[in-house]
C-alpha positions as a Python dict, from the first residue, in 0.01 Angstrom:
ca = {
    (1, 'X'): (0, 0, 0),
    (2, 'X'): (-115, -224, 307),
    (3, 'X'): (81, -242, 614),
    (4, 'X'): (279, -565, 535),
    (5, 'X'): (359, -409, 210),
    (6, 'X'): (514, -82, 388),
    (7, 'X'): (687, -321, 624),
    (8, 'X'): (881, -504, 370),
    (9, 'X'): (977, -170, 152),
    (10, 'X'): (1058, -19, 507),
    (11, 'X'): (1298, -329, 541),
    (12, 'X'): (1417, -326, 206),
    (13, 'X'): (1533, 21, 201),
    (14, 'X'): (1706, -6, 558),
    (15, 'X'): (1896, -271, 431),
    (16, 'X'): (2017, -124, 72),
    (17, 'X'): (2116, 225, 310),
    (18, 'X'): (2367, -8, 526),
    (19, 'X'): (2457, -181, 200),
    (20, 'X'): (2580, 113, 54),
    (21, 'X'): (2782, 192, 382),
    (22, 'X'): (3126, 50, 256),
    (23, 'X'): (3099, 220, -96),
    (24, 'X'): (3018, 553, 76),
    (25, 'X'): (3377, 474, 309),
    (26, 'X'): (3611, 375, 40),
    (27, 'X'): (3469, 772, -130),
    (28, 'X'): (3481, 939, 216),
    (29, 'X'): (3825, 772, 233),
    (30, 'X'): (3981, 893, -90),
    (31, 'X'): (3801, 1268, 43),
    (32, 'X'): (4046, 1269, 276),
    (33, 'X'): (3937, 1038, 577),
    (34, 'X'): (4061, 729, 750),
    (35, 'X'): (3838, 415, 928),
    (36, 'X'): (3935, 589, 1269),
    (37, 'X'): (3785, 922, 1181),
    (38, 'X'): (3534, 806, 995),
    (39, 'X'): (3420, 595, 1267),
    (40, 'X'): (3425, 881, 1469),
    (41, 'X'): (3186, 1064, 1243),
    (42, 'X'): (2970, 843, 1200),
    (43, 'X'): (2873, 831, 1540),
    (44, 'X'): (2934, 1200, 1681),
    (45, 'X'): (2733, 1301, 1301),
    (46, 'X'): (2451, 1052, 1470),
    (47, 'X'): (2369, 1226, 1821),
    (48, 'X'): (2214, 1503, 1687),
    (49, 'X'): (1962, 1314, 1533),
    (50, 'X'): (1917, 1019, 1823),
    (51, 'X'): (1842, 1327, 2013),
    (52, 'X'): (1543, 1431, 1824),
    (53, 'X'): (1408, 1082, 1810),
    (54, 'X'): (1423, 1075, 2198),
    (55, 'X'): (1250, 1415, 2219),
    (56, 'X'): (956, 1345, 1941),
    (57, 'X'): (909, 1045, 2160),
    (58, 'X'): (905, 1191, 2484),
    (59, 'X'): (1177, 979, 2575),
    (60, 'X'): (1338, 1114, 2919),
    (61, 'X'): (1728, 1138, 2927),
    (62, 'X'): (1922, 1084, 3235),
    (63, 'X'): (2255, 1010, 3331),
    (64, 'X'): (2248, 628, 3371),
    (65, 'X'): (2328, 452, 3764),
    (66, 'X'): (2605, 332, 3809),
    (67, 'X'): (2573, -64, 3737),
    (68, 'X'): (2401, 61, 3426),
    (69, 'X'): (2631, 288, 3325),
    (70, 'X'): (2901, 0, 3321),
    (71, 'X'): (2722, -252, 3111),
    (72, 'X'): (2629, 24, 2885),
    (73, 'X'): (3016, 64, 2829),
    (74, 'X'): (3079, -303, 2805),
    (75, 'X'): (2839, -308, 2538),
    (76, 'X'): (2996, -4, 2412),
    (77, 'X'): (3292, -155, 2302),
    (78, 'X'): (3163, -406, 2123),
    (79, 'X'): (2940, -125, 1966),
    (80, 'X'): (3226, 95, 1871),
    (81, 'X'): (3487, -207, 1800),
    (82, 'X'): (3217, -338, 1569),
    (83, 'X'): (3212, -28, 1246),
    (84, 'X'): (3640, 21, 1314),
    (85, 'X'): (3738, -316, 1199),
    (86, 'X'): (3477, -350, 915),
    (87, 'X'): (3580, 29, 763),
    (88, 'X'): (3951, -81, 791),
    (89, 'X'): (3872, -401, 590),
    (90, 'X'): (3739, -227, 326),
    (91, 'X'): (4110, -118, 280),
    (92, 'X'): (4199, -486, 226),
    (93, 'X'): (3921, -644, 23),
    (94, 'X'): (3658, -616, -164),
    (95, 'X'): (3367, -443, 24),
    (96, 'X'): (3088, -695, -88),
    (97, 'X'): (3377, -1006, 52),
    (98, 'X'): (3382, -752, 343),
    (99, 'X'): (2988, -728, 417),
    (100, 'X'): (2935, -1066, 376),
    (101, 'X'): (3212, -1222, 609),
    (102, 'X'): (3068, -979, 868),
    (103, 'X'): (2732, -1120, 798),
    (104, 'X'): (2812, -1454, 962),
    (105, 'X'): (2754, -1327, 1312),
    (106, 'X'): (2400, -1422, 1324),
    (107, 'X'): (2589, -1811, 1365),
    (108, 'X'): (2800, -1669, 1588),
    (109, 'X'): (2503, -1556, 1795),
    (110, 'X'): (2413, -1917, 1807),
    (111, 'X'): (2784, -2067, 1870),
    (112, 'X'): (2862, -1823, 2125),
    (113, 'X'): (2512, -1875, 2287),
    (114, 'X'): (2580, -2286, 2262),
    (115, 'X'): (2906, -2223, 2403),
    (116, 'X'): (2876, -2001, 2690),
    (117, 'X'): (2497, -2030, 2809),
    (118, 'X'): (2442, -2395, 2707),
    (119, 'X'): (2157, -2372, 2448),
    (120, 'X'): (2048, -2580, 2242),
    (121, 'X'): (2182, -2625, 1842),
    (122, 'X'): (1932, -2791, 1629),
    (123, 'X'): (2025, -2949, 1309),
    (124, 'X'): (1981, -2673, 1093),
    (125, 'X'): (2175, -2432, 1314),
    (126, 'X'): (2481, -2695, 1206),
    (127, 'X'): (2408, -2665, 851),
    (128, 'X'): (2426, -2271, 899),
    (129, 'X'): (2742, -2342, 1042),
    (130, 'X'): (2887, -2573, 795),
    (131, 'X'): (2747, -2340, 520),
    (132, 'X'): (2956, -2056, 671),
    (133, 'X'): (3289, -2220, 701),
    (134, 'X'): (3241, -2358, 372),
    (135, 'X'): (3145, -2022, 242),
    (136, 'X'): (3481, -1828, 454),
    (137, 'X'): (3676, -2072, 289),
    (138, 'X'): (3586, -2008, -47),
    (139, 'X'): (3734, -1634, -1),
    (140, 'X'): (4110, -1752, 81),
    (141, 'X'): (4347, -1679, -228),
    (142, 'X'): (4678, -1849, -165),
    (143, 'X'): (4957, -1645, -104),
    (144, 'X'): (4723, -1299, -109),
    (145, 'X'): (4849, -1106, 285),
    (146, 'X'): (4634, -861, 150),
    (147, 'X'): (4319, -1070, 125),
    (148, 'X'): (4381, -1309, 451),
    (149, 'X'): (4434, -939, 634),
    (150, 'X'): (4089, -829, 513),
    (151, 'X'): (3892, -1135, 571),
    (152, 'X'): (4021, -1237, 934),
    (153, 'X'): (3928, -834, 997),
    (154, 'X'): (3610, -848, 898),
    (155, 'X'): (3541, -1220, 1072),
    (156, 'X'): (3665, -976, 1394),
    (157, 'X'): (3369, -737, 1319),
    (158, 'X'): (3160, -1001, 1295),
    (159, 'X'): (3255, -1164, 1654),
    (160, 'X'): (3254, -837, 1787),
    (161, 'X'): (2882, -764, 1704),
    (162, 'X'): (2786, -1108, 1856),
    (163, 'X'): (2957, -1002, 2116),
    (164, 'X'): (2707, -716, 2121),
    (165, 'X'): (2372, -885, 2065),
    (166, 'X'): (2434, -1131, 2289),
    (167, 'X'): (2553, -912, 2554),
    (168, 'X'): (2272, -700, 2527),
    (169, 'X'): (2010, -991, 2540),
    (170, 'X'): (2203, -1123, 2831),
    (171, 'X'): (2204, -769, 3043),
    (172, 'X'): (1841, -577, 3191),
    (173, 'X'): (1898, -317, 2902),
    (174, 'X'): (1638, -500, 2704),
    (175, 'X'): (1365, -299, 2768),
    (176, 'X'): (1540, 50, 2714),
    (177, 'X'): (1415, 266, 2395),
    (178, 'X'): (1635, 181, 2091),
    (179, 'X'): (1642, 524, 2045),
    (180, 'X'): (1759, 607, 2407),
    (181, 'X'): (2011, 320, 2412),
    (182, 'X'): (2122, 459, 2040),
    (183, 'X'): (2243, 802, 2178),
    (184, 'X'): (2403, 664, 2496),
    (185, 'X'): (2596, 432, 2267),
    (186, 'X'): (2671, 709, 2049),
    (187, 'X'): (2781, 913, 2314),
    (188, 'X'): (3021, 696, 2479),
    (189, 'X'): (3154, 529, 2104),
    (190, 'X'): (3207, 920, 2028),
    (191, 'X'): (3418, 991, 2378),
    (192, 'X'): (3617, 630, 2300),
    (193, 'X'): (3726, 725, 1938),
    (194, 'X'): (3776, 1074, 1982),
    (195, 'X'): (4032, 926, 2288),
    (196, 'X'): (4183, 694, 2074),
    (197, 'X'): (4277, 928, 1771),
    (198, 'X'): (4399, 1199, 1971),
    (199, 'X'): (4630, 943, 2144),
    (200, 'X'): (4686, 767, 1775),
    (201, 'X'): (4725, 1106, 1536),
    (202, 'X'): (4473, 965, 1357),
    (203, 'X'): (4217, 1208, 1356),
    (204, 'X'): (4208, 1452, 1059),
    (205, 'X'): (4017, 1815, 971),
    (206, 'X'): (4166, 1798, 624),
    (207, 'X'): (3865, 1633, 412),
    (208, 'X'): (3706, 1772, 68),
    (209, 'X'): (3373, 1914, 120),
    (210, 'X'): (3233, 1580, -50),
    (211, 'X'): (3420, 1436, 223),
    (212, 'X'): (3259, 1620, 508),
    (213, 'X'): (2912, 1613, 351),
    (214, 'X'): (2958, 1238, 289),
    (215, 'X'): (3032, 1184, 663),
    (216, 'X'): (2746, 1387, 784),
    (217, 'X'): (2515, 1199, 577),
    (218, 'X'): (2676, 815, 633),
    (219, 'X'): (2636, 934, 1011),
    (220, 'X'): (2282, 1073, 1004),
    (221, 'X'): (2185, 766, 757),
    (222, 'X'): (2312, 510, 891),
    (223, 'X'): (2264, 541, 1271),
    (224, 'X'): (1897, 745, 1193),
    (225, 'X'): (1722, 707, 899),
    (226, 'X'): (1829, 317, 827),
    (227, 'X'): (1800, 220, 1183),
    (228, 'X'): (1435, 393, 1223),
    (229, 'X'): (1340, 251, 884),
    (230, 'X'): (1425, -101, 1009),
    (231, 'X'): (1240, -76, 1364),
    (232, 'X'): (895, 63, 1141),
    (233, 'X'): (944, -243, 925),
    (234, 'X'): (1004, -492, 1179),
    (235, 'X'): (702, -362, 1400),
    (236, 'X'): (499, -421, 1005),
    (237, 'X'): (619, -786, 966),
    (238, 'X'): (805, -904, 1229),
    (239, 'X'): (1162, -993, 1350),
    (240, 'X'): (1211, -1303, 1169),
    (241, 'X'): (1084, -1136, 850),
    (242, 'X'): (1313, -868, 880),
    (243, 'X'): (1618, -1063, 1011),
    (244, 'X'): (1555, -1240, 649),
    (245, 'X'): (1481, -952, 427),
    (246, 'X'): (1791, -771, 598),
    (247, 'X'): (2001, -1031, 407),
    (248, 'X'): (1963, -764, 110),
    (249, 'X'): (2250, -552, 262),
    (250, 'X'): (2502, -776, 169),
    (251, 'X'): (2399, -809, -174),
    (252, 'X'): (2346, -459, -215),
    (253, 'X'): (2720, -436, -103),
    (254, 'X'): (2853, -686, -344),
    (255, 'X'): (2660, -547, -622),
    (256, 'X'): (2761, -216, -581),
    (257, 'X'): (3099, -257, -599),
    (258, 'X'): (3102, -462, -851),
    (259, 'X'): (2912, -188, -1066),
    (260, 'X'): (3031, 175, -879),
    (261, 'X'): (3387, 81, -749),
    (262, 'X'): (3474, -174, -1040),
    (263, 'X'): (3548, -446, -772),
    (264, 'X'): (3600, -790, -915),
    (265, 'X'): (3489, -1111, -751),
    (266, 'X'): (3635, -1477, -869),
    (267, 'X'): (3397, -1738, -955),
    (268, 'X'): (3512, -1927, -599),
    (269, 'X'): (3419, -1617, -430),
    (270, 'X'): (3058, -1603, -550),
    (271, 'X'): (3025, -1948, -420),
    (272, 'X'): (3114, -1842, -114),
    (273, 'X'): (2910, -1533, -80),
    (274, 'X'): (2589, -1777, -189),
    (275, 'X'): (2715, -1996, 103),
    (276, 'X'): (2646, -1731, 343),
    (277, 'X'): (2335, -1606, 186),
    (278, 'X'): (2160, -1954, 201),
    (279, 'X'): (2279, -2022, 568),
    (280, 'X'): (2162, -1674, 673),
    (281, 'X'): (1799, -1743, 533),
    (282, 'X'): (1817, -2073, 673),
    (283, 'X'): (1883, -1946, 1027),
    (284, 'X'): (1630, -1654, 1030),
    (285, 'X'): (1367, -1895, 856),
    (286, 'X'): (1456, -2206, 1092),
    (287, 'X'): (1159, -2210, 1299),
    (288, 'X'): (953, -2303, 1012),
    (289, 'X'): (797, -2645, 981),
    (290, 'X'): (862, -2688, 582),
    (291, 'X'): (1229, -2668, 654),
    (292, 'X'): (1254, -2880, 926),
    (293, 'X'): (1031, -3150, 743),
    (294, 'X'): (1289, -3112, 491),
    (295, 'X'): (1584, -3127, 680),
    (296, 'X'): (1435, -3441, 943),
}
């Protein structure tokens, strides 16, 4: 197997791992859990591991100056905000609908970019935008609370992780280690929830053991083993290759409910998922003559 080759499987596999995410919370919720706690977990179950990565790397860790250590809580928030609103939308709709509604940040990347730093939106940026709507649209049942809840949460994750990328390629935080920038992230999204449900009541001991082992590993998985998995692919084939190949998460999401949870998706609803999909390629492939030429 030849380094491209790795780089794509490496990709592949990240992106079937976060796919799997919401089927793993709706489990870890019926174990005994709730999207406050379980956000919790995820990231306080993640440290440990961030750790190593820093110390096989000989990272350094140091407490942070101070105008670092406040942009590293304003992007924080966004961090921790981010996982909380998709897990409780998985308690509205179905967690493929969920995945993919959250997937639409990459074009709000772009709109919020257009709109608050005055680049540039090409024509196919538009399209990704149209496609996106269109696809957001095709998700509304009339009269459903239930559904509208779900999807206007998990639109909120996705502005809230746009809010995160663009923050961070905005601030001088660039250059820090993903791995180092992972644990402080962890660190302060673990002090912020663990806050929050002790002030809420949310946060609960009482899970099965499936429950607790479930946590450990959607924590270790998701913020370790998924995450390093997609750096090692994207250093094999590149961001824009991974950026497209990531687009497997979503489907892995839909799919998997559909065939573990026994979620059921209308026809309109497929159409709208396929929306997404196509403007999500579109965007990551945009740079690319053959789709200009055919868009000109």
């Amino acid at each position: 197997m030849n380094s491209h080759t790795k780089g794509i499987f490496y990709i592949i596999v990240s992106a079937v791992i976060f796919g799997m995410m919401p089927i793993a919370a709706k489990i870890i919720y019926i174990n005994g859990s709730n999207p406050l706690t379980l956000t919790f977990h995820r990231f306080i179950f993640s440290i440990p591991c961030l750790f190593f990565m820093c110390s096989l790397s000989k990272i350094k860790i140091r407490f942070p100056s101070r105008i670092y250590f406040v942009e590293l809580v304003t992007l924080a928030l966004g961090y921790t905000i981010t996982p909380l609103l998709l897990f409780i939308s998985y308690s509205y709709i179905a967690s493929g609908l969920a995945t993919t509604v959250h997937f639409v940040y990459p074009v709000l990347v772009l709109l919020g970019c257009a709109l608050f730093f005055h680049e540039r939106i090409n024509k196919v940026q538009v399209l990704c935008c149209i496609l996106c709507l269109c696809g957001i649209s095709s998700f509304y049942t009339p009269g459903n609370v239930a559904n509208i809840t779900g999807i206007v949460i998990a639109f909120a994750s996705g502005i809230t992780y746009a809010f995160y990328i663009i923050f961070l390629a905005k601030s001088g935080m660039r250059g820090v280690s993903s791995a180092l920038l992972g644990l402080y992230l962890a660190i302060i999204a673990s002090i912020i929830l663990l806050v929050v449900n002790l002030v809420l009541g949310t946060l609960t001991f009482e899970l099965t053991a499936t429950g607790w082992i479930l946590s450990i590993l959607f924590g270790v998985g998701t913020s370790g083993f998924a995450t390093v998995l997609f750096q090692m692919g994207v250093s094999e084939i590149g961001p824009q290759n991974g950026s497209l190949l990531s687009t497997f998460e979503p489907l892995t999401s839909v799919f998997a409910g559909v065939l573990l949870l026994g979620e059921t998706l209308s026809f309109t609803a497929i159409i709208g998922v396929i929306y997404i999909l196509v403007a999500i390629i579109l965007l990551t492939i945009s740079d690319t003559r053959a789709v200009k030429k055919f868009l000109r």
